[in-house]
N, C-alpha and C positions, 0 to 999 in steps of 0.2 A: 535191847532198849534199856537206855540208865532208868532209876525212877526219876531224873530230876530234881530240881529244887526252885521252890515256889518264890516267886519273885524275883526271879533269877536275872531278867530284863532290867531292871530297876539297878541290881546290884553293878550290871554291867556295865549297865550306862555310867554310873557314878562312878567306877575306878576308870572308864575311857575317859573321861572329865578331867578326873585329877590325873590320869597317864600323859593324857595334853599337855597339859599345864606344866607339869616336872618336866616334858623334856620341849620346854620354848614354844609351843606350838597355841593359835589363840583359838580356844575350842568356839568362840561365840562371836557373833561379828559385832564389830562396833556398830553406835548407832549410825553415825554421817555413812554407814555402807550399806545400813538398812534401808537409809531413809534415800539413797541414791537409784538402791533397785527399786524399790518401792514408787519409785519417778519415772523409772524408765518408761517406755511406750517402742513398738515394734521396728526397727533399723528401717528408714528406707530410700536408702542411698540406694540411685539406681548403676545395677549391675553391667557388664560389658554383653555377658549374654542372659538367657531367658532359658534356662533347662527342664522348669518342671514340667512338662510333659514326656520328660523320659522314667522309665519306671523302674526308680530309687527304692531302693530297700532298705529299712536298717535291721540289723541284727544285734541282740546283747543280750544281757540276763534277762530272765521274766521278769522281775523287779526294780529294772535301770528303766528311771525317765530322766537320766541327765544325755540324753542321745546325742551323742559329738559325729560320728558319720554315716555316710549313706552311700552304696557302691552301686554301679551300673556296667555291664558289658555291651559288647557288639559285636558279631562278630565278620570281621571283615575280609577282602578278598585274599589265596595267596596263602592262605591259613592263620592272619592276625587278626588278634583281639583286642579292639579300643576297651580298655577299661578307666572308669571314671569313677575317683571314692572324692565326696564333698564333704569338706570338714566344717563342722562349726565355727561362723563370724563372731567371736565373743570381742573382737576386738573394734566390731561397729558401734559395741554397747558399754566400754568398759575402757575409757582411755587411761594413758598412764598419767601414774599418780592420783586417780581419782581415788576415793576412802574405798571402793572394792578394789580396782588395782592395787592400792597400798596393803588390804588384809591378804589377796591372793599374793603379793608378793612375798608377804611375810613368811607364811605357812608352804607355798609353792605346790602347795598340792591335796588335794581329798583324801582323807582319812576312813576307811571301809571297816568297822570293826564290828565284832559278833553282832551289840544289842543297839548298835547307833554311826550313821555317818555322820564323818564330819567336811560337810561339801567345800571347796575352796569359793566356788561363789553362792552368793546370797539363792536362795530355792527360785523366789519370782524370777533370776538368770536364767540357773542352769537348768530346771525342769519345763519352762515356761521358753522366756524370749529368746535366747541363745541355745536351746534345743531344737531339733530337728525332728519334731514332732510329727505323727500323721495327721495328713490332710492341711497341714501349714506351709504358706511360703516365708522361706527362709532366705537370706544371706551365707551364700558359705563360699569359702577357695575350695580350686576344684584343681587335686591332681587328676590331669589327662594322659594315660599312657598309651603305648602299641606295646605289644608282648606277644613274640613269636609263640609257636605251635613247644618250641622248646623250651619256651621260661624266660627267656632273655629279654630285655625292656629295651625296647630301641628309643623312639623320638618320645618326650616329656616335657609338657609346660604346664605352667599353674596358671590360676587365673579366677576372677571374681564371678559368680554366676547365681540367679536366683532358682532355689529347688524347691521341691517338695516330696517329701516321705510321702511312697505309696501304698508299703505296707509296714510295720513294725514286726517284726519277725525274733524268735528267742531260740539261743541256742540248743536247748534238751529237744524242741519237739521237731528243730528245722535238723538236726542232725541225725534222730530218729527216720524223719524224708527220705535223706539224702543215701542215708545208709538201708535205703529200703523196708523198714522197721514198723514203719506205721503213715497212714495217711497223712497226704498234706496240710499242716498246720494250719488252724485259724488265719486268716489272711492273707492264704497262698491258695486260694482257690481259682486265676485265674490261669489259664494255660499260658500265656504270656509272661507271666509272673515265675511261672514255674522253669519255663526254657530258660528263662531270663538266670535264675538261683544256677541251675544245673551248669549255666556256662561258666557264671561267677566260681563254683565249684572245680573246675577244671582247669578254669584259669588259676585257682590256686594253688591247683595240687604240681601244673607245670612248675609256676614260681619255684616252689618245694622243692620239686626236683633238683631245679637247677643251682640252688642253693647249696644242699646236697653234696651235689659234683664237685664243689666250691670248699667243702666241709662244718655245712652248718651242721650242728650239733640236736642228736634227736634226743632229748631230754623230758622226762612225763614223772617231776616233782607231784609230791600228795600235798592237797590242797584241802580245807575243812568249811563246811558252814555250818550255822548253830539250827541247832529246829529249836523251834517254842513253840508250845501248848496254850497260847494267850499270853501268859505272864511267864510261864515255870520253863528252864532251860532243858529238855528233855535229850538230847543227843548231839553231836558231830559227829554229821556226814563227811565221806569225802566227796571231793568237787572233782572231777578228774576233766581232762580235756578233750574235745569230744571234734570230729571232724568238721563242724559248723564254727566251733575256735580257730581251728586253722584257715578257715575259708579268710573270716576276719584279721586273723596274726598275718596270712601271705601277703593279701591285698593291701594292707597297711604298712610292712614292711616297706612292700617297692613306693608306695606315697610318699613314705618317710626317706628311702632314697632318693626321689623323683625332688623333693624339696631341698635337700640337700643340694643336690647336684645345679638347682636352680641358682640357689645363691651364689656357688661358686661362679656359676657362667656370667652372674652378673656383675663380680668382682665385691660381694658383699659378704660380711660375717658371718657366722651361724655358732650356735652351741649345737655340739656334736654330742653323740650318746652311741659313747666306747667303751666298752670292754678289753683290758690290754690281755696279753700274752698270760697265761695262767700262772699264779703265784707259785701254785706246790703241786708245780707237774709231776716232779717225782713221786707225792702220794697216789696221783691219777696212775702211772706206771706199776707201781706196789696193788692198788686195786687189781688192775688188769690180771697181775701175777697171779694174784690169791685165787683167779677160777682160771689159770691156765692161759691167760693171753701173754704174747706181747705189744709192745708199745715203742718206740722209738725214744731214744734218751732228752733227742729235743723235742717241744710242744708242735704239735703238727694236729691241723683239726681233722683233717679227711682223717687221717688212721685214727682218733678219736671216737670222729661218727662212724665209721667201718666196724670199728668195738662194741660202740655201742648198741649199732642196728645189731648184730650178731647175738649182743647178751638181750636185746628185747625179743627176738623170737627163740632163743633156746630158755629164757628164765624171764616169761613176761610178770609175774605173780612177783618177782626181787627186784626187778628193774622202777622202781620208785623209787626203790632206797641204793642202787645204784646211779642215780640219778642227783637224790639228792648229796650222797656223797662224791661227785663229779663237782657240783654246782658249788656245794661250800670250798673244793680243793679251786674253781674257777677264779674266784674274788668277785668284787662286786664291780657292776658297773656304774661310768659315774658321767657329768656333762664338762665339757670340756669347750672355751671358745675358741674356735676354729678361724684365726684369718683367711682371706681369699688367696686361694692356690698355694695353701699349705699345706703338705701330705697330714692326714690323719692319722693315727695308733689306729682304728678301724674297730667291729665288734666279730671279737674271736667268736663269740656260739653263733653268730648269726652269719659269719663268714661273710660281710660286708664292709666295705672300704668307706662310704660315704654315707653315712646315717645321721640324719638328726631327731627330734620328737618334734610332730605336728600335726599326729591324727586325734589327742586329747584336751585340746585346749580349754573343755570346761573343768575338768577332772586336773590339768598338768601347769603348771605355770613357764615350763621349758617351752611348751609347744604353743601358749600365747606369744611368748618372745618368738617364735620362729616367724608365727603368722606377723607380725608387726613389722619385723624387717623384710619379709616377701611381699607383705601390703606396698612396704617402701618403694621397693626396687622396681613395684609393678608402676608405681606414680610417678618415678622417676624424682624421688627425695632419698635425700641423702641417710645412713642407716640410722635409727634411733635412737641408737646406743653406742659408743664411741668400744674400742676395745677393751678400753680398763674395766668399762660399766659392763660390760660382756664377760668378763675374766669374774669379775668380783658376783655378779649371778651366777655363773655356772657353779662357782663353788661353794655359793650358798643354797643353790639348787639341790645338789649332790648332798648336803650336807641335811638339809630339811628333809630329804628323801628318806636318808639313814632315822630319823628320830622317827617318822609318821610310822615306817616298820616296824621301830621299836617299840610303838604302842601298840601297832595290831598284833605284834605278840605278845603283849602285855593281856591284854583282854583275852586275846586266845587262851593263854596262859590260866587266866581265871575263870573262863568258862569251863576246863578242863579240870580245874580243882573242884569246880564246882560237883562235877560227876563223879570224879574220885574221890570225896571228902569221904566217906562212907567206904573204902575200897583198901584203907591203911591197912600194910603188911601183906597185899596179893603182890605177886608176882606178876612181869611183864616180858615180853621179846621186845627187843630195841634195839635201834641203831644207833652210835658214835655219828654224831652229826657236827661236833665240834672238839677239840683237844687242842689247848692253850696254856700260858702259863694263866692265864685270867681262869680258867675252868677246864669241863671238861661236862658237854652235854650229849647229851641221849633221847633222842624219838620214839617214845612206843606204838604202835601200830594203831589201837582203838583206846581212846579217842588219838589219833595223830598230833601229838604233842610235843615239844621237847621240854625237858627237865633237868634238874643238874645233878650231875652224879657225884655224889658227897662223899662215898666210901669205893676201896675197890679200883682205882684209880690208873692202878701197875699196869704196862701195857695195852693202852687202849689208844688209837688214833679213829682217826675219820673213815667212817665206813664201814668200822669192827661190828658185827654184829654181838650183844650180850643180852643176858638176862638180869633183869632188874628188880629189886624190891621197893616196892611205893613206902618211904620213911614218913614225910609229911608233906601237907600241904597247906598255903598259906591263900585263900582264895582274895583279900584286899589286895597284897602286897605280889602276887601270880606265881609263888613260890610253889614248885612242886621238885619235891627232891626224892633222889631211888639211892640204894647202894648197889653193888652188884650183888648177885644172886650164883652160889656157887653148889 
């Protein structure tokens, strides 16, 4: 445990502020988007069906009340599984162009940094009316699938339905459950509740599998959270991903396939969210080498994921940072508009042909345009968006995504000088996480940071493990620089 530094919330909040700011983003909402949520009153457009008597769950951080879905199973004759995830109707309370559609279009997306979110909609929204709160009835689209005993998703349609959260459920104690660890979590006391979790569970882990076979990519990146002491920044933790993540990653995946696939059938557009062919397969191959594997000269994901499962059970305690050097050699993913029955680039880690985003619609501005044109096609109007206007979002989608990152490791950055301001001249283990002509950065393990490596530079790519020396740190500006250490 650091000792901290006192006020340290304060400090973060105000470099998140100005991190905004510098890179486009409007940390604060206008007032006409205040005074619009502030009007709102509950959607009650009535639905085609009536679901809340089935018992919806949601799951997410202990600390998320912007709750976007709710999943349910069944399980049917034959060996399939109805599964049902209902996404938040943000788009019964938030038309286009209204002054919150105009600020969510701006930003495109929520903002999660150390000492401060910054929500795409107004709070009275996203935590209140357009949440899918317990014991509330809601408005939300509802992907409906069947999913063999193997994973594979046969018949899917979406469609409008009224819900209600039965329990609110958090990933640390429903995964402790699940993984046998400890009793069942605060409002999973009912035996129904619980078969109910265990199938969703199973249904997810089939998904997985079958994904797998396909060569979705098993990748377990180190991820941080800040603790604070009231005001003072005391440590980052890592956040790591825990079996109750995946329950929610599998189920939402095939949604987000299931949506996709709908619009094509209906001859309507979508913004797709692809991942091309890896830019610097050859560094992923040269990885491989260096602990003895091979690799095939062209990008192939099964022998990828074949590698990867391999180096997670002989070297679980390295596979983070084999991980994260895969993901920076991967490239980023970005949104792309997708005419009707036009092959897509697909997402290589996910090993899927037909993806869009539409399980985040308070949190994502991609997956309100999704729900918008699927509202459409379900009312039988024509799409809302013409393809130019589809072309020119996605790749302002894409492009807003990149900066809102750019800040949350902006912050991150500074909360981590924060702890090392007092730490000038120790020595660190780190990983080569990036090698550019722009730079050349390095991740040290505690606190899980990356920095730029100023000295020392000869030989180093993606993935090189070194030792580093902490030079300085600049905690306004999230400057923390190492040289090597010889």
């Amino acid at each position: 445990m650091h000792s901290g530094s006192r006020g340290g919330r304060q400090i973060l909040r105000n470099i998140a502020r100005v991190a905004m700011i510098e890179r486009g983003l409007e940390p604060e909402f206008p007032p006409a988007a205040m005074r619009q949520a502030g009007a709102a009153r509950p959607a009650r457009t009535q639905p085609a069906q009536d679901l809340r008597a089935l018992p919806w769950v949601s799951i997410d951080n202990d600390d998320s009340r912007d709750l976007d879905q709710l999943s349910v199973a069944e399980s049917l004759p034959d060996g399939v599984t109805r599964a049902r995830v209902a996404l938040a109707d943000v788009d019964a309370l938030v038309g286009i162009d209204t002054p919150v559609d105009l600020h969510a279009h701006h930003n495109t997306t929520s903002v999660y940094t150390a000492a401060r979110i910054f929500p795409m909609l107004p709070e009275r929204l996203s935590t209140d009316l357009t949440s899918l709160n317990p014991g509330e009835d809601r408005l939300a689209l509802v992907a409906d699938m069947l999913i063999g005993t193997d994973g594979r998703i046969g018949r899917s349609e979406l469609y409008l339905a009224m819900v209600r959260n039965h329990a609110k459920l958090a990933y640390p104690s429903l995964a402790d459950w699940l993984e046998e660890r400890s009793p069942a979590p605060q409002g999973l006391s009912d035996p129904a509740l619980q078969r109910q979790l265990r199938l969703q569970d199973e249904l997810a882990q089939a998904l997985r599998a079958q994904r797998h076979l396909h060569g979705a990519l098993t990748l377990e990146t180190l991820r941080t959270y800040a603790v604070f002491d009231g005001d003072t920044l005391r440590d980052l933790l890592p956040d790591r991903k825990s079996r109750a993540h995946e329950l929610i990653e599998d189920l939402m995946i095939a949604a987000n396939g299931a949506a996709a696939h709908f619009l094509d059938l209906r001859g309507f557009p979508s913004i797709r969210r692809v991942l091309r062919t890896p830019r610097r397969w050859e560094r992923i191959v040269e990885l491989a080498a260096e602990v003895g594997e091979r690799l095939p000269s062209a990008a192939d994901a099964q022998a990828l994921n074949a590698f990867l499962a391999r180096r997670r059970r002989a070297d679980p305690e390295r596979f983070p940072d084999l991980s994260l050097a895969v993901v920076k050699s991967l490239g980023k993913g970005e949104y792309l508009a997708e005419p009707p029955g036009r092959g897509s680039p697909g997402h290589f880690g996910l090993a899927v042909s037909d993806y869009t985003h539409s399980t985040a619609p308070n949190r994502r501005f991609p997956d309100l345009l999704s729900h918008r044109l699927i509202k459409a096609a379900l009312a039988g109007r024509p799409p809302p968006y013409d393809e130019a206007e589809l072309k020119s979002l996605a790749g302002h989608c894409t492009a807003q995504e990149d900066h809102a990152a750019k800040v949350q490791r902006r912050v991150a950055k500074s909360a981590a000088a924060l702890l090392l301001a007092h730490r000038l001249g120790e020595t660190f283990d780190g990983i080569v996480t990036g090698a550019a002509a722009k730079g050349t950065w390095v991740r040290i393990i505690r606190p899980a940071v990356e920095g730029r490596l100023t000295r020392g530079l000869e030989g180093t790519d993606i993935g090189q493990r070194v030792r580093v020396r902490l030079l300085s740190v600049d905690v306004e500006r999230g400057y923390i620089d190492f040289e090597r250490a010889h």
